[in-house]
C-alpha positions as CSV (number, residue, x, y, z in Angstrom):
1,X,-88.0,48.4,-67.9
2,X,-89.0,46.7,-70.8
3,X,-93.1,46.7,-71.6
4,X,-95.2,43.8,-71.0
5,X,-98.4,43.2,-73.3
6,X,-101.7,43.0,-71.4
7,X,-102.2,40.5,-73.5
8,X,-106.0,38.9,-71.9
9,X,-107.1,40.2,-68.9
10,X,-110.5,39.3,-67.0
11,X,-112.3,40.4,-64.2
12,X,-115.6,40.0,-62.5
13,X,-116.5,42.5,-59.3
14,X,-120.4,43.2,-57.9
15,X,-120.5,45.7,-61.0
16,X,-120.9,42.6,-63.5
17,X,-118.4,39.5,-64.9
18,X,-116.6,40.1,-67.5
19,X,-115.2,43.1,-69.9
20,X,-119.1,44.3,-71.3
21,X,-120.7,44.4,-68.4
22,X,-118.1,46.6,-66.4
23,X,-117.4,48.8,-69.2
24,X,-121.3,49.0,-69.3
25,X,-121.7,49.9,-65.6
26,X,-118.6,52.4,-65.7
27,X,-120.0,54.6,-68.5
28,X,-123.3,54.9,-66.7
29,X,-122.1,55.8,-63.8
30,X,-123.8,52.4,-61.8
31,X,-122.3,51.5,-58.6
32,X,-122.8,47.8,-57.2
33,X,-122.6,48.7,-53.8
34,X,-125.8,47.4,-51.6
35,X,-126.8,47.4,-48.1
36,X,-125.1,44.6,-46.3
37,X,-127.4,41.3,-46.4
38,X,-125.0,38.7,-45.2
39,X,-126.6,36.5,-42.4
40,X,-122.9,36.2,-40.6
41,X,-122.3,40.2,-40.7
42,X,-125.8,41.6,-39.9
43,X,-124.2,45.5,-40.0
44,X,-125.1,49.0,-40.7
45,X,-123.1,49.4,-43.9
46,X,-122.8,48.6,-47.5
47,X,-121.1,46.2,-49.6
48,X,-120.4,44.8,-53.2
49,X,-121.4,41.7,-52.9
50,X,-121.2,39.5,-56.6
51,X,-124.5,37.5,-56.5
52,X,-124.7,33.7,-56.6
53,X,-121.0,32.7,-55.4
54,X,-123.4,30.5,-52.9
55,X,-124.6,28.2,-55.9
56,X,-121.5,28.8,-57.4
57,X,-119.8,25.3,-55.9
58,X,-116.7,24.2,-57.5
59,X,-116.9,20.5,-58.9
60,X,-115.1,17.4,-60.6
61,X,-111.5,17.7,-60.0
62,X,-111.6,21.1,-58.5
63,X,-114.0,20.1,-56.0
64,X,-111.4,19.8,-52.9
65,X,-110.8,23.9,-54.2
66,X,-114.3,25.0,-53.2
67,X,-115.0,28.0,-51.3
68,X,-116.0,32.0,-51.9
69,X,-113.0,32.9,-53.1
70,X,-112.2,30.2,-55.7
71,X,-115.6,30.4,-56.6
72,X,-115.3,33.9,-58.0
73,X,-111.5,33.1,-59.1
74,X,-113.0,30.7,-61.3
75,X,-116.0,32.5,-62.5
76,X,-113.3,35.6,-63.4
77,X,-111.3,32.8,-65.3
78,X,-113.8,31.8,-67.4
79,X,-114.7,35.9,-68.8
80,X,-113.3,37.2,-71.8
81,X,-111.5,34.2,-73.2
82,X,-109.1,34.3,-71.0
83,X,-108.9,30.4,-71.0
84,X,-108.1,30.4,-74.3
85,X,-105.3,32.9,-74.4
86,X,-103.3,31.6,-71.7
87,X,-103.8,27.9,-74.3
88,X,-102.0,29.5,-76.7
89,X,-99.5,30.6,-74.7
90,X,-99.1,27.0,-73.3
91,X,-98.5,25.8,-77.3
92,X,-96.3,29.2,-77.7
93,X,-93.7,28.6,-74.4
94,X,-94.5,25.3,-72.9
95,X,-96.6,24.8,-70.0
96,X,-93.5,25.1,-67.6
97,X,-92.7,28.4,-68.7
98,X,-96.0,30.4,-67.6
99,X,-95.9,31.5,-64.1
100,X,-98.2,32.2,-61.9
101,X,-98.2,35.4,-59.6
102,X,-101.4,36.0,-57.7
103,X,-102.3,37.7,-54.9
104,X,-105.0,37.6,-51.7
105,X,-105.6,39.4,-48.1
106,X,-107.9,37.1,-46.6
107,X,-108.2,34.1,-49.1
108,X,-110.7,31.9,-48.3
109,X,-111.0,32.9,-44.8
110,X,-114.5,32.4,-44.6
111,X,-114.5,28.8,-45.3
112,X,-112.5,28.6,-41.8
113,X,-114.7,30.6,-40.0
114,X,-117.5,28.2,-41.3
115,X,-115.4,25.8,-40.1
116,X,-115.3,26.9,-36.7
117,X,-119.2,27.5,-36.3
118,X,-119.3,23.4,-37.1
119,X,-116.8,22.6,-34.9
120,X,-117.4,19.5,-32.7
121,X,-119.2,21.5,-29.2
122,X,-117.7,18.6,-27.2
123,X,-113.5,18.1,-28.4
124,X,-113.3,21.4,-30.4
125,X,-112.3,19.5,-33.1
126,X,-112.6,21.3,-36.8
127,X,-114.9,19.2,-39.4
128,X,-113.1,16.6,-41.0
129,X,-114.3,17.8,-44.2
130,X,-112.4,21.3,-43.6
131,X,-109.5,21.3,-46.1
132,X,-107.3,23.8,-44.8
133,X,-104.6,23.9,-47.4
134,X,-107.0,24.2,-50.6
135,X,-109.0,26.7,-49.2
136,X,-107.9,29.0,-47.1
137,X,-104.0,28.7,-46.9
138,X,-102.8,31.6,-48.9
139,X,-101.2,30.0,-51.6
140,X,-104.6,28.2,-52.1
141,X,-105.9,30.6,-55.3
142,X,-102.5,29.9,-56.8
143,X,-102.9,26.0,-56.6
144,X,-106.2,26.6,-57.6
145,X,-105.5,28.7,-60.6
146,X,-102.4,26.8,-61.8
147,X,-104.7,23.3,-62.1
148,X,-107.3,25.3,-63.2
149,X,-105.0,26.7,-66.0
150,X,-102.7,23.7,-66.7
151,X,-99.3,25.7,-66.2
152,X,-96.7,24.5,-64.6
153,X,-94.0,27.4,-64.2
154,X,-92.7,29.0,-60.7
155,X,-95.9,30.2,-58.9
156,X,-96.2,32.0,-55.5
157,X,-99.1,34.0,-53.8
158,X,-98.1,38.0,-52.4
159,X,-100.5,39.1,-49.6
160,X,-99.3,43.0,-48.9
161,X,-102.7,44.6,-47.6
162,X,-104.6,46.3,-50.4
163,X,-101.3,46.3,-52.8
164,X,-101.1,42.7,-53.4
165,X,-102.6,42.8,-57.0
166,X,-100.3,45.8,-57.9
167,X,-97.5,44.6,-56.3
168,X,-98.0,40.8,-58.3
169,X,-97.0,42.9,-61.7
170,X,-93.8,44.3,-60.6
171,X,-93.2,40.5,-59.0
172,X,-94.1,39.2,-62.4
173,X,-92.0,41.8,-64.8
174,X,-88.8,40.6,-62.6
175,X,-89.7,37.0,-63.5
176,X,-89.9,37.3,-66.5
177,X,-86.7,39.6,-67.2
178,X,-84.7,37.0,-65.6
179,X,-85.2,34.4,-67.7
180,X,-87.5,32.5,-65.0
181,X,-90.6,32.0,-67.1
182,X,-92.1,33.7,-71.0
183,X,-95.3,34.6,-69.6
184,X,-97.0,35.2,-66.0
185,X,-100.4,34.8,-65.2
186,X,-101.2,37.9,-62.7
187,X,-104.3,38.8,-60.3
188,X,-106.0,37.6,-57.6
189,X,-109.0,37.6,-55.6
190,X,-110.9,38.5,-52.4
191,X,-114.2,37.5,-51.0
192,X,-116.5,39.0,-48.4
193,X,-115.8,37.4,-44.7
194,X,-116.8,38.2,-41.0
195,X,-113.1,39.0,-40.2
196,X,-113.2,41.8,-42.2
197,X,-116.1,43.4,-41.8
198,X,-115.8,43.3,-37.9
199,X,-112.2,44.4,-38.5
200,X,-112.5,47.2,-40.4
201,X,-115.6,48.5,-38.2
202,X,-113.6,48.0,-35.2
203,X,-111.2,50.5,-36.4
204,X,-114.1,53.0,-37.4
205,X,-112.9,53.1,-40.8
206,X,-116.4,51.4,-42.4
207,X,-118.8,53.7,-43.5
208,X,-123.0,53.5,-42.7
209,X,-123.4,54.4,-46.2
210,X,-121.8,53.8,-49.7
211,X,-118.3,54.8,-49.6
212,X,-117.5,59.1,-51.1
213,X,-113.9,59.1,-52.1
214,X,-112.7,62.8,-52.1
215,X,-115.6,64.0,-50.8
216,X,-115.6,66.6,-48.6
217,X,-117.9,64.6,-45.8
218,X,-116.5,61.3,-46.3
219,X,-116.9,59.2,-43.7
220,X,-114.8,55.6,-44.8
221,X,-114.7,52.6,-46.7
222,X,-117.3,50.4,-48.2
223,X,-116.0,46.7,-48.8
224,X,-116.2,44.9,-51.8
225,X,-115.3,41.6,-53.5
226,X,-113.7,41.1,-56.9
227,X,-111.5,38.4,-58.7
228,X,-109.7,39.6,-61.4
229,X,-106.4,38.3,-63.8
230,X,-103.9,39.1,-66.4
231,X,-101.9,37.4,-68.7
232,X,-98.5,39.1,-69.0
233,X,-95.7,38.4,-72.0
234,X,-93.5,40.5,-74.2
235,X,-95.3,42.1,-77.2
236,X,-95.3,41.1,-80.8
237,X,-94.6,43.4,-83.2
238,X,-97.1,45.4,-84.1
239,X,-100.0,44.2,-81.7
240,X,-102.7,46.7,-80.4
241,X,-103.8,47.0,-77.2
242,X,-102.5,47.9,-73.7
243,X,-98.9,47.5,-72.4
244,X,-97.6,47.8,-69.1
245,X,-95.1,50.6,-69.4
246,X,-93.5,50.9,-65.8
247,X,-93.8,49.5,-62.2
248,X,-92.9,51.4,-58.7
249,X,-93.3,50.6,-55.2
250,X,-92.3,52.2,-51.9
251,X,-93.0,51.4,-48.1
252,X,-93.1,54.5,-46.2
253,X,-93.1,52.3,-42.9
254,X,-95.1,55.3,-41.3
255,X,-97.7,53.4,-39.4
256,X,-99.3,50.3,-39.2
257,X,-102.5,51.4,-40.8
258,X,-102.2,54.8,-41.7
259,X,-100.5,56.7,-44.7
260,X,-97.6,59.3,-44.1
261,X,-99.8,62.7,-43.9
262,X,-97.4,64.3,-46.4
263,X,-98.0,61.1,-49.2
264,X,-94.4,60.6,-49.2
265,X,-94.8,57.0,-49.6
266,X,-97.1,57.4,-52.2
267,X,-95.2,60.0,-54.7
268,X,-92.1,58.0,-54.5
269,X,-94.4,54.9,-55.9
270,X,-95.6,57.0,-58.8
271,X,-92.3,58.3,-59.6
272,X,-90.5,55.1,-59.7
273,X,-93.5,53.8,-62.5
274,X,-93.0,56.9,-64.1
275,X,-89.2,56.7,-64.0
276,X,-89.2,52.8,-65.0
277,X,-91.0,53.9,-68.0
278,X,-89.0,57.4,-68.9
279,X,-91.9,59.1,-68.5
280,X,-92.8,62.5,-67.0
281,X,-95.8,63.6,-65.3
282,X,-97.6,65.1,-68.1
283,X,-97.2,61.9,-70.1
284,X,-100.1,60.6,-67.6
285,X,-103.6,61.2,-68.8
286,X,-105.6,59.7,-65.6
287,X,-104.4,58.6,-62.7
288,X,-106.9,55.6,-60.7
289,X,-106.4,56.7,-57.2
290,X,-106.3,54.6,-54.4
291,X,-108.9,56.6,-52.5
292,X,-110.7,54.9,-50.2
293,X,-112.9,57.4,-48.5
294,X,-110.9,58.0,-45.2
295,X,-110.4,61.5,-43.8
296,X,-106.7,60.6,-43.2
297,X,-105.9,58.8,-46.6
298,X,-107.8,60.6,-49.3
299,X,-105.5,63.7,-47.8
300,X,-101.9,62.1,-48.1
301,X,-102.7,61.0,-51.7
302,X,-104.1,64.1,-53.2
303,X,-101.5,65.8,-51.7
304,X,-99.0,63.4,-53.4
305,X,-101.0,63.5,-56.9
306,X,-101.0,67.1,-57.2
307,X,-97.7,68.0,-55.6
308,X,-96.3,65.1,-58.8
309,X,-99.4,66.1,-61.7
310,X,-100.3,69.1,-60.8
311,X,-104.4,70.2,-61.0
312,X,-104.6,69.2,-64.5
313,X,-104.3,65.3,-64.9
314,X,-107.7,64.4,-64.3
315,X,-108.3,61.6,-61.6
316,X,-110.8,59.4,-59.7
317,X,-111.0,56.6,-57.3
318,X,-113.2,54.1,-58.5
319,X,-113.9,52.1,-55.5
320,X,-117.6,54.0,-55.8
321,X,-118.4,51.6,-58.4
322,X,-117.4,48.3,-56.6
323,X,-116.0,49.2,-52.7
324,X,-112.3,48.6,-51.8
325,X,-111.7,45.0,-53.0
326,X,-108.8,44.9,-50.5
327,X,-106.3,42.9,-51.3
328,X,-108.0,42.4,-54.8
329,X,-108.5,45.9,-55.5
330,X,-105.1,46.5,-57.5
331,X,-106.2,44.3,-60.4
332,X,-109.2,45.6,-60.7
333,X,-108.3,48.5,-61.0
334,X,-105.5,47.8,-63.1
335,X,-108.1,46.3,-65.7
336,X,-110.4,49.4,-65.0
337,X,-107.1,51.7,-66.3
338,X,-106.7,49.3,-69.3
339,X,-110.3,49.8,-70.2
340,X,-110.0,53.4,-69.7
341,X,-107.2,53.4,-72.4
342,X,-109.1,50.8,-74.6
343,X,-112.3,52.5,-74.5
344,X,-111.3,56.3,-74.4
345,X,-113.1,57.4,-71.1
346,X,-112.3,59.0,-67.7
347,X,-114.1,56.9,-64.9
348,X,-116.2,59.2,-62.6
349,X,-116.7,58.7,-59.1
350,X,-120.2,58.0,-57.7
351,X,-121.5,58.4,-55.1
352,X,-119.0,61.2,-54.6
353,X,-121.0,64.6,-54.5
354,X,-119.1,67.8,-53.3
355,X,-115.2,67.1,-53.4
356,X,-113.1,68.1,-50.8
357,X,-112.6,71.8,-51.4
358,X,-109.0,71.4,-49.5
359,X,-108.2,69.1,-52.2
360,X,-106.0,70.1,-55.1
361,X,-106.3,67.3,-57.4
362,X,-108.5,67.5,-60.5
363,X,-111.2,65.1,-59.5
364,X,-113.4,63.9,-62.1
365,X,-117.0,63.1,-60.6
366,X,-118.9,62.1,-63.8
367,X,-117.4,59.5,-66.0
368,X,-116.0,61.6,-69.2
369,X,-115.1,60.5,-73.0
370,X,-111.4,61.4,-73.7
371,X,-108.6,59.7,-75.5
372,X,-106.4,58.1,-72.7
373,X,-103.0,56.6,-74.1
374,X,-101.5,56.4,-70.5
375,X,-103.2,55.8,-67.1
376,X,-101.7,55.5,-63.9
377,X,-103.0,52.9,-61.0
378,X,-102.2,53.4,-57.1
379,X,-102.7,50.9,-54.7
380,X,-101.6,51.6,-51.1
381,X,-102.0,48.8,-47.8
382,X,-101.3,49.3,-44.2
383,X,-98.0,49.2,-43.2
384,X,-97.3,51.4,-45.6
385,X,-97.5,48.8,-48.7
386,X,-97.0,51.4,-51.8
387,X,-97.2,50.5,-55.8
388,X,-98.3,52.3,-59.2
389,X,-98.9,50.9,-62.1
390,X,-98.6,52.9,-65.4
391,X,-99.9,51.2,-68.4
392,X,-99.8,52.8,-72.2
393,X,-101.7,52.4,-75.6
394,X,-99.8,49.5,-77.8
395,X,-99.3,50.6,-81.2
């Protein structure tokens, strides 16, 4: 495929908002994961929670938008001048030729669950104030982002499980080398709601204490929240900074929520992004694993990383730092691998203390300094959702 320019990209998670504040927080090792404090989800775990999305309230025109998650989808919009990029890239193409490729899990599913605590105790009905459409329907953050933006090319919203922010860059890439738009704003978000909490603890996945990727006595997830975008576009000649080099994805269609023991699924994503870009494995100088802490899935993936890198490509999870953003969790970590590359660092792992000593993989624990020029990104969902993400040093 042909590379894409990175050309803006923003993100705000429970680390911090914006570029300084995570690069900050992933050099000192500083996790944003807390006890859980939510008055609708009073449970024995921990969270990354991004403070003040409550007095956060969306207003003027995009009032009718408000709820968690376009709260934070805004607040990510405005980091980094982000605003002003995709501007000039409004005067560069024409408003009609940016799309918009976002994705979400849950969107703002806690809005309707608000909803139905207010419910009227004697018809059922829902409040008549409970607009559906712009804030929870799926396709709500792209509405959202496209007024918030002023574009006007094709948009649509992927919801795949926990590889919906990957997968919106190999959704975009085809866009945009079929003639259907110049330039794609990618990304997405996911707030904090009861349904997945309870869900996730129902399936005794959710761990009591902050999540231990690779760790030899893992015990599950921790859940986070994030918002996080992109914009995409062919490079200019000559410009710095980070490109994205190749795109894979794979469904091992294994089971519903677990990964093929044997990472099948998984190696076959990372060898199509390495084959997209005609690269080899030891073109890759980190891989950002998906690695969320389960016994089951930590297994399949370091089995696929060093059957595919070897034990010398160092790796980590990151989802230490900020819990697994579900279906927001590929951009995030997308930006953390163009920031990696940017910034010349390895991400550690806390949290993480004694890694698996099954585990093949070279697992970095403490964040490192070290000239990265390519890092690879997994994201993996239930149902067997596969995509990496390899992105490379412009210039």
């Amino acid at each position: 495929m042909q590379p894409l320019a990175l050309s803006c990209f923003c993100l705000a998670t429970s680390l911090g908002v914006g570029r300084e504040a995570t690069v900050a927080a992933l050099r000192a090792g500083t996790s944003g994961l807390k006890p859980c404090t939510l008055e609708y989800a009073p449970l024995p775990t921990y969270v990354g929670e991004v403070p003040g999305l409550d007095d956060a309230r969306l207003s003027g025109d995009l009032a009718a938008f408000d709820c968690r998650n376009n709260r934070l989808a805004a607040i990510a919009l405005r980091q980094d001048g982000f605003p002003d990029a995709v501007a000039a890239a409004r005067d560069r193409y024409g408003a009609e030729r940016i799309g918009v490729v976002l994705g979400t899990s849950t969107s703002g599913l806690l809005q309707t669950e608000t909803a139905y605590r207010r419910r009227d105790r004697a018809s059922g009905a829902l409040p008549a104030d409970f607009d559906y459409a712009r804030t929870h329907n799926t396709y709500s953050i792209g509405d959202f982002v496209r007024s918030c933006l002023a574009v006007a090319g094709p948009a649509f919203v992927v919801s795949s499980a926990c590889a919906t922010t990957a997968k919106v860059f190999g959704s975009a890439q085809r866009m945009i080398a079929a003639g259907l738009c110049d330039a794609a704003i990618v990304g997405g978000a996911d707030t904090l709601c009861a349904t997945t909490l309870y869900g996730f603890r129902s399936l005794n996945v959710m761990s009591e204490e902050p999540c231990r990727p690779f760790d030899a006595e893992r015990s599950g997830i921790s859940i986070g929240e994030a918002a996080g975008f992109a914009l995409l576009e062919r490079p200019a000649a000559g410009e710095d900074g980070v490109l994205l080099l190749g795109v894979g994805e794979s469904s091992d269609a294994y089971h519903m929520s677990s990964p093929h023991p044997e990472g099948v699924g998984a190696r076959l994503a990372m060898e199509r992004a390495l084959g997209a870009a005609g690269l080899d494995p030891g073109d890759v100088d980190y891989v950002n694993l998906h690695g969320t802490a389960t016994l089951v899935g930590d297994a399949a993936e370091d089995r696929a990383v060093s059957e595919l890198f070897g034990s010398a490509t160092p790796c980590s999870s990151t989802k230490g730092y900020t819990g697994h953003t579900l279906g927001a969790s590929g951009i995030v970590e997308a930006v953390f691998s163009a920031l990696a590359i940017l910034h010349g660092m390895v991400p550690g792992s806390p949290h993480t203390r004694t890694v698996d000593p099954g585990f093949r993989s070279r697992y970095v624990l403490e964040t490192e300094t070290a000239r990265t020029d390519r890092a690879m990104s997994n994201s993996f969902g239930f149902g067997g959702a596969n995509c990496s993400l390899l992105f490379g040093r412009a210039g």
